[in-house]
C-alpha positions in Angstrom: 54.9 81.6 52.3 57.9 79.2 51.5 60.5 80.3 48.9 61.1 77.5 46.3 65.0 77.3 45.3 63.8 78.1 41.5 62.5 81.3 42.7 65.3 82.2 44.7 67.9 81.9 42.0 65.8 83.9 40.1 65.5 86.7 42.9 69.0 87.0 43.3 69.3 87.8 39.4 66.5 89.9 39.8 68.0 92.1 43.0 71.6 92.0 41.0 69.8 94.1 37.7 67.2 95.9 40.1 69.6 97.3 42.2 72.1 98.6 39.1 68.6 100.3 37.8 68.0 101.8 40.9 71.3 103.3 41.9 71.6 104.4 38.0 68.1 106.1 38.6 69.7 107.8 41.8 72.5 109.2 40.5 70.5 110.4 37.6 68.4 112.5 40.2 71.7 113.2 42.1 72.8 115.7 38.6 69.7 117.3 38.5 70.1 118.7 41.8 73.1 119.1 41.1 72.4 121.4 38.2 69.3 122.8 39.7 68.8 126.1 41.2 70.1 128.0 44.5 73.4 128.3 46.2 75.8 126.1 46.4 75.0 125.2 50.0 70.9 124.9 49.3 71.9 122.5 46.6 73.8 120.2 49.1 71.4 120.2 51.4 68.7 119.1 49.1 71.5 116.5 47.8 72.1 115.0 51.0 68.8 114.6 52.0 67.6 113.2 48.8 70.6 110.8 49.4 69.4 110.3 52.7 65.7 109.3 51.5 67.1 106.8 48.7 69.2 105.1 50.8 66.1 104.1 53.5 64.5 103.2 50.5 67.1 100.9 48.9 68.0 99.3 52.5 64.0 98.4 52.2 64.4 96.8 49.1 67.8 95.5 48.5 69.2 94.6 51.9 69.3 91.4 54.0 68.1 89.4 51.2 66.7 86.1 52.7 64.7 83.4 52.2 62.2 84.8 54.9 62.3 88.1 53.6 62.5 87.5 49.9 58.5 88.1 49.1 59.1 91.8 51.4 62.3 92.4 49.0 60.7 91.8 45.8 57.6 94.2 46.3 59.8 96.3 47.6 61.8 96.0 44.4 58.5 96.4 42.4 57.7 99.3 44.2 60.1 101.7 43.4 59.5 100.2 39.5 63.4 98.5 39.3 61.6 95.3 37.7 60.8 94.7 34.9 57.2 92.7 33.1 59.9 90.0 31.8 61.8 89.6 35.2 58.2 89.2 37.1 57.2 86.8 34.6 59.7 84.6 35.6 58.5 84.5 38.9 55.0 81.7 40.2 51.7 83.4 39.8 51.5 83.4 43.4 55.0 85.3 44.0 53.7 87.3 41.0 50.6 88.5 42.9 51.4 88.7 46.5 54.4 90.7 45.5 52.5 93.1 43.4 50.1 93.1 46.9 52.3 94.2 49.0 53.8 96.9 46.4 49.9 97.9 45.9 49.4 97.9 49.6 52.3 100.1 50.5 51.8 102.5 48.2 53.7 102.7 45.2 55.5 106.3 43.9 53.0 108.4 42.1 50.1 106.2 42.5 49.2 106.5 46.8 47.6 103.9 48.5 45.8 101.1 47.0 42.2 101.0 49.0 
């Protein structure tokens, strides 16, 4: 699928707000465990390997942002929920749905596996 330039401007200001959500929700989940129970060395542990889970799924969805990987960025973008009805509204009907696909067909948190 080709990438018209309309579309990419708008996926760059897309990935620019998506990313800030994301990273916002991270650090939000960061202070819970944080805060949460256990020694101080159980909490790190679960820190750094929450960190360590976030970051493959960020690199998924916000690195080497391309033409040729711009449909795999965007449901990756819409599958961790970082954009929003508005922001996928600016993008074709076709974008639309093959983004939301791929987000289906990857699983999306909380809702498995579309079949």
């Amino acid at each position: 699928m080709s990438f018209p330039e309309r579309e990419w401007r708008v996926l760059k200001s897309v990935h620019a707000a998506a990313l800030e959500r994301y990273c916002a929700r991270v650090l939000d989940e960061c202070t819970t465990e944080l805060r949460g129970a256990g020694s101080a060395h159980e909490r790190f542990l679960r820190l750094f390997r929450l960190l360590q889970e976030r970051d493959e799924s960020l690199a998924a969805a916000f690195n080497d942002l391309r033409r040729s990987t711009a449909i795999h960025r965007l449901a990756a973008m819409v599958r961790l929920g970082v954009v929003t009805d508005a922001e996928l509204r600016e993008f074709s009907a076709a974008t639309r749905e093959s983004a939301e696909m791929l987000a289906d067909l990857w699983g999306r948190p909380g809702r498995g596996p579309t079949r």
